[in-house]
Structure formats: C-alpha cells, structure tokens
N, C-alpha and C positions, 0 to 999 in steps of 0.2 A: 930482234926483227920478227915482225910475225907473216905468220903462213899463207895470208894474201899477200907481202910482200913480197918474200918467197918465190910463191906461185908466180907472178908476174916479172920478175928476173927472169924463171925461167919458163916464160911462154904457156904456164898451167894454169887452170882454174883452180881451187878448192872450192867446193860448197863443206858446210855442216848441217848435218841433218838431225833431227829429234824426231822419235817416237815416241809418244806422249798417250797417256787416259789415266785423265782425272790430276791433272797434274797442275791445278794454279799454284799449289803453296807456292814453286820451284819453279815454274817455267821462266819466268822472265825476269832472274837473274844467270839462268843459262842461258840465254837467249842475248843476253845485252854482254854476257864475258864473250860468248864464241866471238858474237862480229868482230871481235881485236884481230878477230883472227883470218876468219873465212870472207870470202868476197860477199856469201850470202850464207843465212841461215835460215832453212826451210823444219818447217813442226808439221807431222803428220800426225792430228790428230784423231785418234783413230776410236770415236762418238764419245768423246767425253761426254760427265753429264754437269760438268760443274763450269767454271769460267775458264780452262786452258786456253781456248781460241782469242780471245777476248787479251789474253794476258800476255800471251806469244805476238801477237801484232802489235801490244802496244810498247812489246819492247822493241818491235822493227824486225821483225821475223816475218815469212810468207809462210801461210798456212792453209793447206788442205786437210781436209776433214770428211772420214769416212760418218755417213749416216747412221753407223748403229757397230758397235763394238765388235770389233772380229779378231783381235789377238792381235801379239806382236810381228808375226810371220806374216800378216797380210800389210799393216801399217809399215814391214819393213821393204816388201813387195810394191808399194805406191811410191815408196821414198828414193827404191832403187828406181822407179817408173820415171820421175822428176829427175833425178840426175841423170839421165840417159836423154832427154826432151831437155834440158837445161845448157847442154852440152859442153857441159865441165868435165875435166880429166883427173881430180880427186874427190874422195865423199871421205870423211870422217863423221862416222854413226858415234852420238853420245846419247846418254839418258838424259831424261830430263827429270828427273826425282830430284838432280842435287848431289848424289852419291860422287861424283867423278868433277875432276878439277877441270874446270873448260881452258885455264892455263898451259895444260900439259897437250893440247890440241898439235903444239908443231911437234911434239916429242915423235909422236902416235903418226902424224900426216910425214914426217922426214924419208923413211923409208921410202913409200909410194912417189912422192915428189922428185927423188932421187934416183928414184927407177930399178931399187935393188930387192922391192918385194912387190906383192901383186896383192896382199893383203896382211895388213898388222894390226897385230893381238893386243891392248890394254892389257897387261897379266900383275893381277891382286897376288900371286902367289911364285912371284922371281924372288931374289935373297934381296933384289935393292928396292921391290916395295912396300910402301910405306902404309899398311892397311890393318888394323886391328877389327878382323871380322869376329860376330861374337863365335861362341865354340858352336850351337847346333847348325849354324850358314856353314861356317866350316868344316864341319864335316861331310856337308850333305853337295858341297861342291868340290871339295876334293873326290869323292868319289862317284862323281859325276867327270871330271874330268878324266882320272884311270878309266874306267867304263869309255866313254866318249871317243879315246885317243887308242882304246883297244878292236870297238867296233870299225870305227872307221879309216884306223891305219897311218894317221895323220896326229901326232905327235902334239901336242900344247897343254900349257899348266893353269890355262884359264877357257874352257868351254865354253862359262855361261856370259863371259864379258861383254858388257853392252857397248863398251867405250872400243871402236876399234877404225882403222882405214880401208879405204879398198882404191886401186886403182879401176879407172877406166874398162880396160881390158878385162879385168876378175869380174867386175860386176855384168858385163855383156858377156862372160862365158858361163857363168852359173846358172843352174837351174833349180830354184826354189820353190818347192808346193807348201812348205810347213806352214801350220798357220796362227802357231801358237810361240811359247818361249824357247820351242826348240828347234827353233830356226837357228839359233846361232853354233846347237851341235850339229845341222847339218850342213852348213857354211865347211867344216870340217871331210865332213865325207864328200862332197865339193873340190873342195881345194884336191883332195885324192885325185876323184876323177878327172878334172880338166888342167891337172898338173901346174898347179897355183902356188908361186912362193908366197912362202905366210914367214913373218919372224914377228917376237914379240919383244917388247918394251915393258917396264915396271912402270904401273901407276900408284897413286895415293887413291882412297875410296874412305868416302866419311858413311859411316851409318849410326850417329845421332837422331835419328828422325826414323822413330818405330816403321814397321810393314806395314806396307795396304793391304796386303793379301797374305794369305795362306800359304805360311812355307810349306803343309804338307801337300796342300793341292796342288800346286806349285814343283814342285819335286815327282809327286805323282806324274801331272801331264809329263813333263821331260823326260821321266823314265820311259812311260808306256811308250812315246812317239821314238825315243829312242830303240826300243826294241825292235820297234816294228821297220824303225828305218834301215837297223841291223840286219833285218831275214829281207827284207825287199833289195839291198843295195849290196851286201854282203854275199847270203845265201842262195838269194835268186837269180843274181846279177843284173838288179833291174835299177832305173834311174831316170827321171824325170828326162821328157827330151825337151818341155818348153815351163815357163815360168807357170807360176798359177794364176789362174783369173784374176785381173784387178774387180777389185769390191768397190762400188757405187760411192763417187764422194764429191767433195762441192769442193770448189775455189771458192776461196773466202778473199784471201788477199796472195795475189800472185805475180812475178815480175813477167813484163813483157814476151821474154823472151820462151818463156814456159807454154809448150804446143799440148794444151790439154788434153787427151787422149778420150774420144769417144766414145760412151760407155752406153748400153743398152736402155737405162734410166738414173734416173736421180741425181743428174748432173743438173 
C-alpha cells in the first residue's frame, strides 16, 4: 500500500519534497518513483545551472526555483515554506542525486503518519542498513555524528541524512537560519529545543555515481557551522526565534492550491 494511500485512510496529506542543484542526471527518476507514493512531489530547485527544472516537471513534479544558488538550508527553508502554504500534514525530504531508494518512502513517512514521532531519521548507519559507504564518507560522518549528538544533546546515528520526515507540528515549531548542509545538524539542536520526537529507521544508500563536490569543503562548512551553532545554542543560550528569510524564487510549475508568498523581488 503506499503512503498516499495511507494518508488518505487516515485523513492526512503527504507531500515529498527534493532539494535539488544541478541535478538532471537523477531527478526524474526520483521524481516519477516518489509519486507511487506521495499525493505530490514538489523539487526546490535551488539556481541550478543545468536542466533540473526542465526534468523534474517533466516527470510531473511542481517546481520552484531559487534565482541563484544559496545552499541546502535556504532550498530546505522554501520547501518547508510550500508544505506549510500547501497544507499538508506530512513532508518526507529525499535527495534527488539518486543516492536513497524513493521505495522506502512509507518506511521513513510511517512513524509521522502514525502519530508516534514528530520527525524521522533515514539512518545509513542502524545494524539493519543496507549501505556500503566508501571508508573516507565514513569516517568523516561518523564523526560528525558523535560531534553532532554531543553539541546538541540530541542523540542520532545519522546527522547528515538527507532522506528523513517531519510532521506537521516539527516543521511549524522549528526555527531554521542555516543556510548551507548543516541544516540537517541543526534540525537536531531543534528537536532539543522545541522538545520534538525523532526516531529513526535503516535505509539502503547507493553511491555508484562519483561526488559533485568537495568532501573536504563539504566537511569543512558542517564543521565550522557546527561549532559556531555549539557556542551560540549551547554556550550562549541563544536560538533563532523566527525562520530565515526566504531567498527570491520563481514558480515555474505549481499546483493550485499553493499560496505563493510575496517576496520583495524576483518573483
């Protein structure tokens, strides 16, 4: 049975959502597996420069598109924007590289739909999943996780996981500024503060298909943002009280029901 089913037995939405740049090889076979699942699948393209938009509509996806490249923490910030204007009562965030099985979508959505977590974790590194990450990935996320689950006090064996849920309620309590890849460790110091269950689920993760980027720069930004989120949320006892600015983006192809939010320019 899948997760639009699901959902609509019991009176819920799911949407899935993709954060996307630079992503045609893969988008639209992620794009055409979620819908088995999700009522919609929304691509926040966030300025790709290659055909993503193009490839995500033409697998029947709605996609908005930020004008110029701003990270994963702002593209995850427009995506929570749309699920909250869309007025759905689950999101399951997947990547759109390909890395993550758009199959295991009710595994990941069950908790939240069920009403027993308020956000679930994709986790590459439980004893029941199936992932052969090469050894320098793995090292440099296992110790991002200890780090990650030490700052923030909030316990989990996958930090950096793209593939996760959120209910309703987690995403309108959260306060997100990050604006890069370390949004997802601070999803974590998050869940602390607004007292958010989180339980996690084993996935499968393919990585056949080389890096676009920079594990060291890569590693670097997460560290630094991490530190600094440590001494600000930690040390200072400080904490974002509203979301960060949405970044300027275009509907490209959007379902009716979606209340586009009025931005200063470049809409």
């Amino acid at each position: 049975m899948g997760v639009s089913n699901m959902g609509s037995g019991s009176g819920l939405t799911l949407v899935v959502g993709i954060p996307a740049y630079n992503e045609e090889r893969e988008i639209g076979r992620v794009v055409s597996r979620s819908l088995e699942y999700g009522a919609s699948v929304v691509v926040i393209d966030d300025g790709s420069t290659d055909e993503t938009a193009a490839a995500a509509i033409a697998a029947g996806a709605f996609v908005v598109r930020h004008q110029t490249n701003c990270g994963k923490g702002a593209a995850v910030a427009t995506l929570f924007d749309y699920f909250l204007r869309h007025h759905a009562d689950v999101l399951v965030m997947i990547d759109g590289d390909g890395q993550h099985d758009p199959n295991e979508i009710p595994y990941i959505a069950a908790p939240c739909l069920a009403g027993t977590a308020d956000m679930v974790v994709g986790s590459r590194f439980l004893s029941a999943a199936k992932c052969e990450i090469p050894r320098v990935r793995r090292f440099g996320q296992v110790l991002f996780n200890g780090m990650t689950a030490l700052a923030s006090g909030v316990p989990c064996s996958d930090s950096q996981s793209g593939f996760r849920a959120f209910s309703r309620q987690a995403i309108c309590a959260m306060r997100l500024s990050e604006s890069s890849f370390s949004v997802e460790c601070e999803m974590q110091f998050e869940a602390r503060a607004r007292r958010l269950r989180i339980e996690e689920v084993p996935i499968t993760c393919s990585y056949a298909l080389p890096a676009k980027r920079s594990l060291l720069a890569h590693g670097y930004d997460v560290f630094s943002r991490l530190g600094a989120m440590t001494i600000e949320r930690r040390v200072l006892g400080t904490a974002p009280v509203r979301d960060r600015e949405l970044v300027s983006h275009s509907i490209i192809r959007v379902d009716e029901s979606y209340e586009a939010p009025v931005l200063a320019s470049g809409d």
